[in-house]
C-alpha positions in Angstrom: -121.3 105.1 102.6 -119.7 108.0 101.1 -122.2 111.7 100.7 -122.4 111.7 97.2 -124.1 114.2 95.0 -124.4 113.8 91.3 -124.2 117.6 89.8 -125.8 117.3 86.3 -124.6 119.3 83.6 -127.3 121.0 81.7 -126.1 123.8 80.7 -129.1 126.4 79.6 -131.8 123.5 79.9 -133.5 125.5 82.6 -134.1 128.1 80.4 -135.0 126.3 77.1 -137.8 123.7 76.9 -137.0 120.7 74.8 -138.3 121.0 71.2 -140.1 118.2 69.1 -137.0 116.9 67.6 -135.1 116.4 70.5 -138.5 114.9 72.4 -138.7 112.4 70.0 -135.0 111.1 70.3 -135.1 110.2 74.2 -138.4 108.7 72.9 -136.6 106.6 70.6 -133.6 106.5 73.3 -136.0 105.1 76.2 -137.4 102.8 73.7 -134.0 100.9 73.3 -133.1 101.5 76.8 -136.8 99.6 77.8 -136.0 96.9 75.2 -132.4 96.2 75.9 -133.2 95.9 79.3 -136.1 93.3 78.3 -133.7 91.2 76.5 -131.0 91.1 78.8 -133.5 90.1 81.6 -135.1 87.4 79.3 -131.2 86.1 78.7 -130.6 86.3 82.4 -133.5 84.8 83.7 -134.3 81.8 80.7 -130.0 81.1 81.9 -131.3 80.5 85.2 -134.0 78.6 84.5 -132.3 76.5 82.1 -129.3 75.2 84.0 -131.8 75.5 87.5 -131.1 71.7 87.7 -127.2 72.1 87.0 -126.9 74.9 90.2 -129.4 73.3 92.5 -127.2 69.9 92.1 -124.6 71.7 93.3 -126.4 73.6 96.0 -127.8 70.1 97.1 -124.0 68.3 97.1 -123.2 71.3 99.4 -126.0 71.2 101.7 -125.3 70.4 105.2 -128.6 68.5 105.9 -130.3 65.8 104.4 -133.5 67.8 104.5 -131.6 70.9 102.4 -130.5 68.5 100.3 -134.8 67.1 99.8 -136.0 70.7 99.6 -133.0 71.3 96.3 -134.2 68.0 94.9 -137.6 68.8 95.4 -136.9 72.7 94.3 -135.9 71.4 91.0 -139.1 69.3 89.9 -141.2 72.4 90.5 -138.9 74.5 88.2 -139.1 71.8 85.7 -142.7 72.0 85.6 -143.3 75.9 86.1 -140.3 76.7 84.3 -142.5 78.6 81.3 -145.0 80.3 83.9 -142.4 81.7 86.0 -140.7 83.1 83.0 -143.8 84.5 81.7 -145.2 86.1 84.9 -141.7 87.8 85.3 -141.5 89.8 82.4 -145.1 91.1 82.3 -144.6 91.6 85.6 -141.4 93.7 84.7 -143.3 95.5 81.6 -146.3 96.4 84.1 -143.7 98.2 86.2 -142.0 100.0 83.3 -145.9 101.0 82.0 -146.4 101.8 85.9 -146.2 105.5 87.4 -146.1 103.4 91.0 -142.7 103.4 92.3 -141.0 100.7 94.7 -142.6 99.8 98.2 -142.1 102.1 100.8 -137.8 101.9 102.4 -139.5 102.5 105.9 -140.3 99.8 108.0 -143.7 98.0 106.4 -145.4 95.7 108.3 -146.5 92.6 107.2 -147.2 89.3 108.3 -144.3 86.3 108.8 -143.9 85.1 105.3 -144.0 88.2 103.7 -141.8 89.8 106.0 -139.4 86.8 105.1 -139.8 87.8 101.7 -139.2 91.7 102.0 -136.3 90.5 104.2 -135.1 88.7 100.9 -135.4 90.9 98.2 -133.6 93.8 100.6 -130.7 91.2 101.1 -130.7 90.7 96.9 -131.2 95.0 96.8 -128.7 95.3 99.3 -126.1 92.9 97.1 -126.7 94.1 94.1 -125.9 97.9 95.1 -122.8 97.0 96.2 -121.5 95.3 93.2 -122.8 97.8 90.6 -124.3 100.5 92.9 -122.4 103.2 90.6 -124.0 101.8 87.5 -127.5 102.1 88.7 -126.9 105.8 89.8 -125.3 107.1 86.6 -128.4 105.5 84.9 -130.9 106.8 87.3 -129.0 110.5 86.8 -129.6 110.2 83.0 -133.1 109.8 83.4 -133.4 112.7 85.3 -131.4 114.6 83.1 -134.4 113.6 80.3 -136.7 114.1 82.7 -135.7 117.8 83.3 -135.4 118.3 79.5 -139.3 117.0 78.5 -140.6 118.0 81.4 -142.2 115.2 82.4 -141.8 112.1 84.6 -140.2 108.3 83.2 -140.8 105.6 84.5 -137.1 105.0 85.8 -138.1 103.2 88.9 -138.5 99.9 87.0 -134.9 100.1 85.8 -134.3 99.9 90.2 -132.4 96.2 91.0 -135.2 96.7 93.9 -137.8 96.4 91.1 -136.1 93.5 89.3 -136.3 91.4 92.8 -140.0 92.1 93.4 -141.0 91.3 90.1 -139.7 88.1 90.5 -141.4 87.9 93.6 -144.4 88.7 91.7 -143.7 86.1 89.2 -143.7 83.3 92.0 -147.1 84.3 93.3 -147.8 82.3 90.1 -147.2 79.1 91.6 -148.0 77.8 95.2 -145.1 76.9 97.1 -144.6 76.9 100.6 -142.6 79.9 101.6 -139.1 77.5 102.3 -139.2 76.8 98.7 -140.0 80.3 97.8 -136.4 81.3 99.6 -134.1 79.1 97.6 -135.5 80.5 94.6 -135.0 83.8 96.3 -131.2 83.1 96.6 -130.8 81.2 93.0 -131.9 84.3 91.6 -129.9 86.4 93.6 -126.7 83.6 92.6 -127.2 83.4 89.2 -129.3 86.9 87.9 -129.8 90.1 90.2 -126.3 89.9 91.4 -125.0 89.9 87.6 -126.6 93.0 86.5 -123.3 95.0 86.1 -122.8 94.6 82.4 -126.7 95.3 81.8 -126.2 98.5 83.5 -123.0 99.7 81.9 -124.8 98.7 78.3 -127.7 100.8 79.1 -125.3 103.9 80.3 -123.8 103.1 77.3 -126.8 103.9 75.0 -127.0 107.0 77.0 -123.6 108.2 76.6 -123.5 107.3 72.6 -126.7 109.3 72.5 -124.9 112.3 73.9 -126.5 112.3 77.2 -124.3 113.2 80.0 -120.9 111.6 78.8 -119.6 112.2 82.1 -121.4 112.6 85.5 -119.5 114.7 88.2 -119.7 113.8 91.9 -119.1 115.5 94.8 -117.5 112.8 97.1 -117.3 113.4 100.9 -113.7 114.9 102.4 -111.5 113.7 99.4 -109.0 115.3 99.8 -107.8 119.3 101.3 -106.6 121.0 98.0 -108.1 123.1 95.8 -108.4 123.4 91.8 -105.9 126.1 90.6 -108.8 127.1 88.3 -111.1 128.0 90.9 -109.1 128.7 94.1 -112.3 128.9 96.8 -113.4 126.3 99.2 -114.2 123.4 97.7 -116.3 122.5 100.8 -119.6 122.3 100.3 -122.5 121.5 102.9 -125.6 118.9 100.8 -129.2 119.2 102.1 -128.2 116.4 104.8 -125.3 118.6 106.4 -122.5 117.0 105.1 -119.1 118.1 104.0 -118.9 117.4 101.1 -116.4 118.2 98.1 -116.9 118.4 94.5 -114.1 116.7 92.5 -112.5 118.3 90.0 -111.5 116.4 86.9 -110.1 117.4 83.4 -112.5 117.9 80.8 -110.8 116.5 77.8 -113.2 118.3 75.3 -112.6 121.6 76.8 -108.1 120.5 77.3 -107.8 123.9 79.6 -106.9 121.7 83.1 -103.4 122.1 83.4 -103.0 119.0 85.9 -104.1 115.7 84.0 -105.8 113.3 86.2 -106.6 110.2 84.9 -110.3 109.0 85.4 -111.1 106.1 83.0 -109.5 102.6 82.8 -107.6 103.3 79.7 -105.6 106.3 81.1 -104.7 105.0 84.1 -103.5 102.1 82.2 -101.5 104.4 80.1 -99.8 106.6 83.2 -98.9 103.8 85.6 -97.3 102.0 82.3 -95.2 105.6 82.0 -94.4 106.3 85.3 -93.4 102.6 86.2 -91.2 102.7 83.1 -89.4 105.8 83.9 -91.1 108.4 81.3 -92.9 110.8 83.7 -91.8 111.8 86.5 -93.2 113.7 90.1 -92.2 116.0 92.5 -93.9 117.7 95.1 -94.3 117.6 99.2 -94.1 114.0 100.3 -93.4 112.7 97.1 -90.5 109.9 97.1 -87.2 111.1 95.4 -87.5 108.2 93.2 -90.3 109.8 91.5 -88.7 112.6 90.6 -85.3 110.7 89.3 -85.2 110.5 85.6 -83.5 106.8 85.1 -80.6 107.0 82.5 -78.1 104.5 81.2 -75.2 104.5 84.4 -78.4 103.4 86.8 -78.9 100.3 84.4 -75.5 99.5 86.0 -74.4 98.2 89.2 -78.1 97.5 90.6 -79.4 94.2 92.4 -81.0 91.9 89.8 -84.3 91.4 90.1 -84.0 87.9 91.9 -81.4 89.2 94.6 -84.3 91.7 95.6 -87.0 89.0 95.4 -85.0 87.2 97.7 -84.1 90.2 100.2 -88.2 90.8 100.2 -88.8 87.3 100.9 -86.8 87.6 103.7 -88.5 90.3 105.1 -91.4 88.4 104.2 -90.9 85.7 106.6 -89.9 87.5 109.4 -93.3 89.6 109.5 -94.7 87.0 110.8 -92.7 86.8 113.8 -93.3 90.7 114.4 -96.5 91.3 113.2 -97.3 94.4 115.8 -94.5 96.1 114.4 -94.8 96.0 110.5 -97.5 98.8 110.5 -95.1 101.3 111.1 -92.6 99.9 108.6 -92.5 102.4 105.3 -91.0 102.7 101.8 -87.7 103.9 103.1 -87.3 101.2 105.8 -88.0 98.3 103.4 -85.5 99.7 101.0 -83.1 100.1 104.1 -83.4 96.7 105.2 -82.6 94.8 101.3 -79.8 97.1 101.2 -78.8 95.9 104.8 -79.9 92.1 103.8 -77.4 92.4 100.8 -74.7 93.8 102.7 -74.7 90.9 104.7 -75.1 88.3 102.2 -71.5 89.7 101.0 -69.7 89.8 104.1 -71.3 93.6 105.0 -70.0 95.3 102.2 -72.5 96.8 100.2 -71.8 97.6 96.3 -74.5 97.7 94.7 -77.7 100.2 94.9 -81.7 99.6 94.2 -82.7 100.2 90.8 -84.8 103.2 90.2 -87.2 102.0 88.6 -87.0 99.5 91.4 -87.3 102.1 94.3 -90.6 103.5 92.5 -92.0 99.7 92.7 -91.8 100.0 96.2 -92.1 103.8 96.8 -95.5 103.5 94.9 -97.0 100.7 96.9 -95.6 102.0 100.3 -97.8 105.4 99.3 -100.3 103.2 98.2 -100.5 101.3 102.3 -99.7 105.0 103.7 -103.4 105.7 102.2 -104.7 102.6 103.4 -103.9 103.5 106.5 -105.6 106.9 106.3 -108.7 105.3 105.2 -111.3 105.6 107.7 -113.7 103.2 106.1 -111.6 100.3 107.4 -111.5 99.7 111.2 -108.0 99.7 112.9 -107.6 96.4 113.3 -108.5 95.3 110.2 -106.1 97.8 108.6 -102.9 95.9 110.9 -103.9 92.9 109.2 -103.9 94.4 105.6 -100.5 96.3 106.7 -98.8 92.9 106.9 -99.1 92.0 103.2 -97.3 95.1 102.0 -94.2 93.0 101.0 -96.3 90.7 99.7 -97.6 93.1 97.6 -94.6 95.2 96.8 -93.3 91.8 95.3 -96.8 91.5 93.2 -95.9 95.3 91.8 -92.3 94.6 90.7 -93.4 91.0 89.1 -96.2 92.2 87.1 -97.6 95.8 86.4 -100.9 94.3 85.4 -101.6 94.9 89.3 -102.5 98.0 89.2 -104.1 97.7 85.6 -106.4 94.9 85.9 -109.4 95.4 88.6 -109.8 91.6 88.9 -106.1 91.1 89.9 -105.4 88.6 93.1 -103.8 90.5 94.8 -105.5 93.8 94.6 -109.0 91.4 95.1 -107.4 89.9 98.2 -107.1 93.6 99.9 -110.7 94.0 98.8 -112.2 91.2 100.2 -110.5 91.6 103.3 -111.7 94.8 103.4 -114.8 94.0 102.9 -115.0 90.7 105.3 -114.0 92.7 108.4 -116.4 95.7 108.0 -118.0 95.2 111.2 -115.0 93.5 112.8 -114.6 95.9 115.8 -111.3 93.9 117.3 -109.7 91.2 117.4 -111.4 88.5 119.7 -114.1 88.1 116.8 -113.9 84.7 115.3 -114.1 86.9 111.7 -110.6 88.4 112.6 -109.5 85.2 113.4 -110.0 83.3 110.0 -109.0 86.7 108.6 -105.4 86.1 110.2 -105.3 82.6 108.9 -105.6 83.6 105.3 -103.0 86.7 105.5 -100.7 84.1 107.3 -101.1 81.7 104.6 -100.4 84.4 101.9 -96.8 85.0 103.8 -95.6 81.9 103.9 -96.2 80.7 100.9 -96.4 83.5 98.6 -93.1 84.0 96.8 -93.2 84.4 92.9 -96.5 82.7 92.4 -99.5 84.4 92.1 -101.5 81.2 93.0 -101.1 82.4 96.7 -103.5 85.3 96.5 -105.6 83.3 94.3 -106.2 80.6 96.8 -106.5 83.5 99.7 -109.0 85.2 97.1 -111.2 82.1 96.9 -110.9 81.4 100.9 -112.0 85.5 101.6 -115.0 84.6 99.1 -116.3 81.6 100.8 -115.4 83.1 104.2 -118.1 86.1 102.8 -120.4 84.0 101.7 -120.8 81.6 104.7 -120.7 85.0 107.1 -124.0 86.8 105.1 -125.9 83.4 105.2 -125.6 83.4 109.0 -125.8 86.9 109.3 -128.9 87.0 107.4 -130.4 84.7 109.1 -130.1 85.7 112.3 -130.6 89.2 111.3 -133.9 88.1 109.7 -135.3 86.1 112.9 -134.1 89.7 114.9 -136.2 91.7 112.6 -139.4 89.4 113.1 -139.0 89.9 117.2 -138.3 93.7 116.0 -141.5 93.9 114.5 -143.3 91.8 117.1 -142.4 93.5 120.1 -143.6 97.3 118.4 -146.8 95.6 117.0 -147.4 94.7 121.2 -146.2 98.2 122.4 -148.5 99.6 119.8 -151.2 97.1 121.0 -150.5 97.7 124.7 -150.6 101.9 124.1 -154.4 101.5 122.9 -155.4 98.8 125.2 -154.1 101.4 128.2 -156.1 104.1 126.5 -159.0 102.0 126.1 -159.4 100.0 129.3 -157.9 103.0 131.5 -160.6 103.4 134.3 -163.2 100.8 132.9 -164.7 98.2 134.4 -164.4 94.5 132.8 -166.3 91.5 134.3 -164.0 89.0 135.2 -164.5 85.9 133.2 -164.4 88.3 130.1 -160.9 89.7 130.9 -159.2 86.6 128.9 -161.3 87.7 126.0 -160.5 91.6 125.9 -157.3 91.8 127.9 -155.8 88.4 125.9 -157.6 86.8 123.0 -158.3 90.6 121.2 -154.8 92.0 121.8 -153.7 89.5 119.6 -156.2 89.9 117.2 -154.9 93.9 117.2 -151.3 92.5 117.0 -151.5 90.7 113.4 -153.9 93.5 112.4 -151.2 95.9 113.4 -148.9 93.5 111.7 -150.3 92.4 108.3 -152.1 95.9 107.5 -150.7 98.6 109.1 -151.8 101.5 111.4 -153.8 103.3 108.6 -155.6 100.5 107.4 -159.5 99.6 107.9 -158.8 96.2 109.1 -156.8 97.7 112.3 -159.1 100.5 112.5 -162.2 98.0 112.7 -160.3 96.2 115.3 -159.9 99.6 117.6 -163.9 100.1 116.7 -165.1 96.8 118.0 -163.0 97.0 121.2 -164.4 100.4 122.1 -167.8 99.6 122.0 -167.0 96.3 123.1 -165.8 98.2 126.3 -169.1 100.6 126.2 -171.4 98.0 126.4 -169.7 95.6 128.9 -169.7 99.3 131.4 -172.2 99.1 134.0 -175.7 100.1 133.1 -176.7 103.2 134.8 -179.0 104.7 132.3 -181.9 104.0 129.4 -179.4 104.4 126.6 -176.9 102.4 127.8 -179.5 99.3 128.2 -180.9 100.1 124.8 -177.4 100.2 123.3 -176.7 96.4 125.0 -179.9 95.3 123.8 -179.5 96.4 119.9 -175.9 95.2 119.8 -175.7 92.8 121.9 -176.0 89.9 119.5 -174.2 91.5 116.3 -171.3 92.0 118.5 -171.1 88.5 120.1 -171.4 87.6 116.1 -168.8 90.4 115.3 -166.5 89.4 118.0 -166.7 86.2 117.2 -165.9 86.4 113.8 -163.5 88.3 113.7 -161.5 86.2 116.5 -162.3 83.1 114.5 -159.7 84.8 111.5 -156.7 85.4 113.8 -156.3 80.9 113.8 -156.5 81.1 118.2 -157.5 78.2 119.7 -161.1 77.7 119.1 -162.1 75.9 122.3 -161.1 78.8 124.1 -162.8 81.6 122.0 -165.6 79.3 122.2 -165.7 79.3 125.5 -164.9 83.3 125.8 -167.6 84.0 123.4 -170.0 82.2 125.4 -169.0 84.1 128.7 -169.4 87.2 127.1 -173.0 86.1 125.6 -173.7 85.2 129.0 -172.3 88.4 130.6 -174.6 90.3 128.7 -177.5 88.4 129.3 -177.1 88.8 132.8 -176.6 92.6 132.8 -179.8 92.7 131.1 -181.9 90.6 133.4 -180.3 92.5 136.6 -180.7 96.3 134.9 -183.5 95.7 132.3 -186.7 95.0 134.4 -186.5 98.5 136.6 -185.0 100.4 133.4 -187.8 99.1 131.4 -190.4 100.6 134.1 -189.2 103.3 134.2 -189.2 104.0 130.5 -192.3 103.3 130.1 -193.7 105.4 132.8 -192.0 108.2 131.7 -192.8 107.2 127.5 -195.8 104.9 127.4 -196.3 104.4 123.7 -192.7 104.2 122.5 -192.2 101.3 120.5 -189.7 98.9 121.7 -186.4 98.8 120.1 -185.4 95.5 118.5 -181.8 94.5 117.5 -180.5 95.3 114.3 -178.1 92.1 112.1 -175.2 94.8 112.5 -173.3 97.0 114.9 -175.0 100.2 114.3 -172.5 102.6 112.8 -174.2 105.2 115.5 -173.4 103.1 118.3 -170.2 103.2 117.2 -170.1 106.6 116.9 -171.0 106.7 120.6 -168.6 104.5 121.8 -165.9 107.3 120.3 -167.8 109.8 122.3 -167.4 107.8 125.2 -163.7 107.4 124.8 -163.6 110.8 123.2 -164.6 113.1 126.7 -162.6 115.3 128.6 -161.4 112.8 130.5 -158.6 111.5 127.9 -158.6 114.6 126.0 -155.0 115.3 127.3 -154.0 111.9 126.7 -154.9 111.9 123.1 -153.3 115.1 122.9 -149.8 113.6 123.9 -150.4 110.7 121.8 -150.6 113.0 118.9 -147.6 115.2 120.5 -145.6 112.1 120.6 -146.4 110.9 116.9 -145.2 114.4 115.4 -142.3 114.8 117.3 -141.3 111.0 116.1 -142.2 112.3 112.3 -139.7 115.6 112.9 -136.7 113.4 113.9 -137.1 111.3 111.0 -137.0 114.1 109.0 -133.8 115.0 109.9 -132.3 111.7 109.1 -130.2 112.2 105.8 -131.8 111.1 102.6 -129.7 108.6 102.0 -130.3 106.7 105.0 -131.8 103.4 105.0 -131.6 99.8 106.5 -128.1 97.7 105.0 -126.0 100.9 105.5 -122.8 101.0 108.3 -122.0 102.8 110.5 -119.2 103.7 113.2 -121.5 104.5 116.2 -121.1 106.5 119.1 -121.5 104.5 121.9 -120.9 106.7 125.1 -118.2 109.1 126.0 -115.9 106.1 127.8 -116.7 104.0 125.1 -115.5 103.2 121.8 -117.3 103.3 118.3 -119.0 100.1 117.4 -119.0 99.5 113.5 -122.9 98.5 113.4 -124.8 98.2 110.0 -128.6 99.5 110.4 -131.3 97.5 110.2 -135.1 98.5 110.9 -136.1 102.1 111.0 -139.2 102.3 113.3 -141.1 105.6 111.7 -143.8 105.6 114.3 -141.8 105.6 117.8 -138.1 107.0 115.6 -136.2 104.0 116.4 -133.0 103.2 114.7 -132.1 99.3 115.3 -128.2 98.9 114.6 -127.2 94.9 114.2 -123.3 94.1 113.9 -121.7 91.6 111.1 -123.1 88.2 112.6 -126.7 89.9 112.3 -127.1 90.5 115.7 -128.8 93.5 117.2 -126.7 95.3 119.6 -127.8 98.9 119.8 -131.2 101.0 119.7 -130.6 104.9 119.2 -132.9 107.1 119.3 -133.6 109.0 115.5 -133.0 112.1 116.9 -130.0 111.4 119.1 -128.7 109.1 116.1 -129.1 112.8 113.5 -127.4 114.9 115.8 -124.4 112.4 116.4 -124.1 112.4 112.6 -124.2 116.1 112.2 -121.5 116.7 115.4 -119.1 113.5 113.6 -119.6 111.3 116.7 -121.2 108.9 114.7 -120.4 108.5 110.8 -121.4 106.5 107.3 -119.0 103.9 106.5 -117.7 104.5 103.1 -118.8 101.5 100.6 -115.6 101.2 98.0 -112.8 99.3 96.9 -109.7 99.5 99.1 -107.2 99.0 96.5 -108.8 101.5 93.8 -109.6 104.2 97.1 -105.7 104.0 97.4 -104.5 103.9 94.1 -106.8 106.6 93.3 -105.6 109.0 96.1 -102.2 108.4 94.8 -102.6 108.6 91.4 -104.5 111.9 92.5 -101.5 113.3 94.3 -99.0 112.3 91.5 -101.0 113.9 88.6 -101.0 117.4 90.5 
């Protein structure tokens, strides 16, 4: 993911507080923001309910299993009769949020139990899909708010306008009905299908309302290492370090209110539209270091003579065509100049080797201008090497696309431009070639050169095999992923669990046929505590409580109090205990039997201690009353038991308990802001080793753990969060850049052309 920092322009708005007019248009202005963004949900959403049985059909004829196919089948009565209460629950749901100061659940790792885990697992999967599509929408939106924000002074509510907050309110909206939580997942994934994945045009129209309001027009970003030059404007470095210590530089872009740049670069749609149709048609022209001579050539009537038709050079590219795939390893270093050489040559030979006619102009800029566009491809880092051979090899292919139709480079939904896309994006974590990824990869650019010639139909059956190959890839990624998440969570609930029981039990005695009960059944009890509540909560605090007294009382008796405190609490805790063990659905034969050994435990210590304590008491205090047991674990028995484990003798151990817990917050803390599970990565994985392209999957706050998963949801690496910051701040590890291939390439070129 690129460093990207949107730099707001407010002129004098620090200095001049908003007055009553103004306030009252971005009240008005939120106000149709809020209820466009209703409506459009309520279209979405009623759409998906509505033709539900029309998209589960098809989900069911495509279902592997006969028991996927029962659960669609199934799936599509309950919609039929919850339909209404589902799509009421989801827009109060969505109006509570916008009403709401309370902002989206926590990014960090929450714990939770099974089902709900499942379900946060979902909606970061829908989060996750969503950003990627129309991330760019959602952060020009969320800067606009700010930019009201900073002009009333006061906080909106712009968290409910978060794809993250659409999901969960539709989570919300299901709690509605009770379903088990398989059924709960398909409708998970039909609203990812069919709603939070098709948000793009709601979020343009609501930047839209924005911009015709005359709020922030244009939002300038600082993208990470663009490029090296430097705006004849303002000739400084244009290097600048963000809060997260990254390079980062601010692009420069004409301002066409202002019209004082005197280098045009296009930015929107429409102009680049406009310049490609110019340059390609001979009325600009370009010069400059590294720019192709063809650029620079003004086309006049004597080079409309004596060129190779159009066919002759589809047919000298289709030959060059076919024999990339005989020599695959060397067409990445083939270039503009040697593909021109070789139709030249290919001509030459077709008339006996003497050569008499030349490349149109406008011909050689067709192929100059997609040769610089694959010279950028292959500078950008965001695509692994391997991946980047295999996009090399459709560079004829493509050159062909350029000279047939000039929409390529015009329309964003092209084939052809989509194919290099998808590839893109289908080998992001392809790390080399033995991956079964690469290898259906291969198939599909192989298909595309043999049978693409003048047809576009070739890159539009590659476009729809790269989909499905996506599609089918993320369903088994995420579901491994998801099952490597849940032992993620499981395995740091027990090394929390095992940290306190070591604390606890360290140097205490335990009566045998109690062990099972402290040293098994109650570990488990701590581990779904520690699971479904967290660290911080009562429940897991309760469960720390019990098991220290728990441990006081079971010590042995070598004093008045102690028998006193066994004899007042002895009952409430075997009732405590066995409560609370009861909850945690454990076998109940064997707490039963557990709970009976510890009744019988204390009974024991109190026949074997109580006689000669109880003497002894009342020699020394003959008319003290004799304590009776209270119904509840007195709170200053309790109390107590901390004292106990509270001494000198673990002092130091607390202490580096504590140590440990701030040096994990500090790390964390140094992680960039923009860090969070569903982002890649190229990670440094030794000095002899090489980078692994990993995406991130669990951040562990409490220990600073970074778990790293590849592209088949697998984990393969833990790094430490510490380690993991300074790799990022020395460039040994690195974001992956999320963007489109083609656009990153034409948009470097276009870049180099306009200055």
């Amino acid at each position: 993911m690129s460093a990207q920092i949107h730099t707001l322009k407010t002129g004098d708005l620090a200095d001049k507080s908003a007055d009553s007019n103004k306030i009252e248009e971005y009240d008005t202005l939120l106000n149709n923001v809020f209820n466009r963004l209703n409506v459009q949900l309520l279209q979405r959403v009623s759409s998906m309910l509505n033709s539900a049985d029309s998209s589960l059909s098809s989900l069911s004829e495509n279902a592997k299993s006969m028991e996927m196919k029962s659960k669609y089948t199934d799936l599509m009565h309950i919609i039929r009769a919850e339909r209404s209460n589902i799509d009421k629950a989801f827009f109060i749901a969505i109006n509570d949020r916008i009403n709401s100061d309370t902002g989206s659940q926590d990014d960090e790792l929450a714990l939770v139990d099974e089902d709900e885990m499942e379900e946060m697992v979902a909606i970061t999967t829908m989060y996750s899909n969503a950003m990627n599509n129309y991330g760019q929408e959602v952060n020009n939106l969320e800067a606009r708010f700010e930019y009201i924000e900073m002009a009333c002074d006061k906080d909106l509510p712009k968290h409910s306008i978060d794809p993250k907050h659409i999901c969960e309110a539709f989570q919300t909206a299901l709690k509605q009905i009770d379903i088990p939580l398989d059924y709960k997942l398909l409708l998970f994934k039909l609203f990812d299908m069919e709603v939070s994945s098709r948000l793009g045009d709601m979020y343009k129209s609501l930047n839209q309302l924005f911009i015709d309001a005359g709020i922030m027009p244009e939002i300038v970003y600082k993208a990470k290492n663009l490029d090296d030059g430097s705006s004849p404007e303002k000739p400084v470095d244009d290097n600048v370090h963000n809060d997260s210590g990254f390079t980062v530089r601010e692009a420069r872009y004409y301002d066409p209110q202002q019209n004082k740049a005197t280098n045009f670069i296009p930015r929107t749609q429409e102009e680049i539209s406009y310049f490609i149709s110019q340059f390609m048609n001979g009325f600009t022209t370009a010069k400059g270091e590294g720019i192709p001579e063809s650029f620079s050539t003004i086309p006049g009537d004597k080079d409309n003579h004596n060129c190779f038709t159009r066919k002759d050079l589809m047919g000298a590219l289709s030959k060059l065509q076919n024999k990339v795939i005989n020599n695959k390893q060397d067409v990445a270093k083939i270039d503009a100049e040697q593909i021109k050489r070789a139709i030249v040559a290919d001509m030459g030979n077709s008339n006996g080797g003497a050569v008499t006619r030349k490349v149109h102009v406008l011909d050689q800029r067709s192929i100059d201008f997609v040769g610089m566009m694959f010279r950028e491809i292959t500078n950008d880092d965001s695509i692994s090497k391997v991946i980047t051979n295999l996009i090399m090899l459709l560079q004829i292919p493509v050159i062909k696309a350029a000279m047939l139709d000039e929409k390529l480079f015009t329309e964003e939904n092209h084939p052809a431009r989509d194919t290099l896309d998808l590839i893109s994006t289908a080998g992001k974590g392809v790390n080399d070639e033995t991956d079964h990824v690469y290898a259906e990869l291969e198939k599909i650019v192989d298909s595309i050169l043999e049978e693409y010639d003048v047809e576009i139909a070739s890159f539009e059956r590659a476009v729809d095999a790269l989909e499905t190959l996506i599609r089918t890839e993320a369903e088994i990624a995420a579901e491994t992923e998801r099952a490597e998440q849940r032992q993620i969570i499981k395995q740091h609930a027990r090394d929390v669990v095992l940290t306190e029981m070591r604390h606890l039990t360290t140097q205490k005695s335990l009566p045998k046929n109690v062990q099972p009960l402290v040293l098994k059944h109650w570990p488990t009890l701590m581990c779904k505590r520690y699971i479904h509540y967290g660290k911080e909560s009562n429940e897991w605090i309760m469960s720390l409580m019990l098991l220290k007294l728990l441990m006081r009382c079971l010590q042995p008796i070598r004093s008045n109090s102690q028998w006193q405190l066994v004899k007042n609490n002895h009952e409430p805790l075997i009732e405590a205990v066995n409560n609370e063990l009861y909850e945690t659905r454990q076998n109940r034969g064997e707490i039963d039997a557990q709970v009976n050994a510890l009744k019988e435990t204390f009974m024991k210590m109190l026949d074997d201690y109580g006689y000669k304590l109880v003497q002894e008491q009342r020699a020394n205090t003959p008319d003290q009353a004799e304590a009776t047991a209270t119904p509840f674990v007195a709170e200053e028995n309790i109390d107590a038991a901390n004292e106990e484990f509270d001494d000198d003798e673990h002092e130091a151990e607390i202490a580096q308990i504590k140590e440990q817990e701030k040096i994990a917050r500090e790390k964390i803390s140094r992680l960039p802001s923009d860090l969070h599970p569903g982002v890649w990565f190229e990670i440094f994985n030794g000095e002899d080793r090489p980078v692994r392209r990993l995406k991130l999957s669990v951040i562990l706050t409490e220990v600073a753990k970074l778990i790293f998963v590849d592209c088949h949801g697998i984990k393969v690496i833990e790094k430490d969060a510490g380690d993991f910051a300074s790799e990022l701040e020395n460039e040994k590890s690195r974001f992956i850049a999320d963007h489109s291939t083609f656009e990153h390439a034409l948009g470097t070129v276009i870049h180099k052309l306009a200055a």
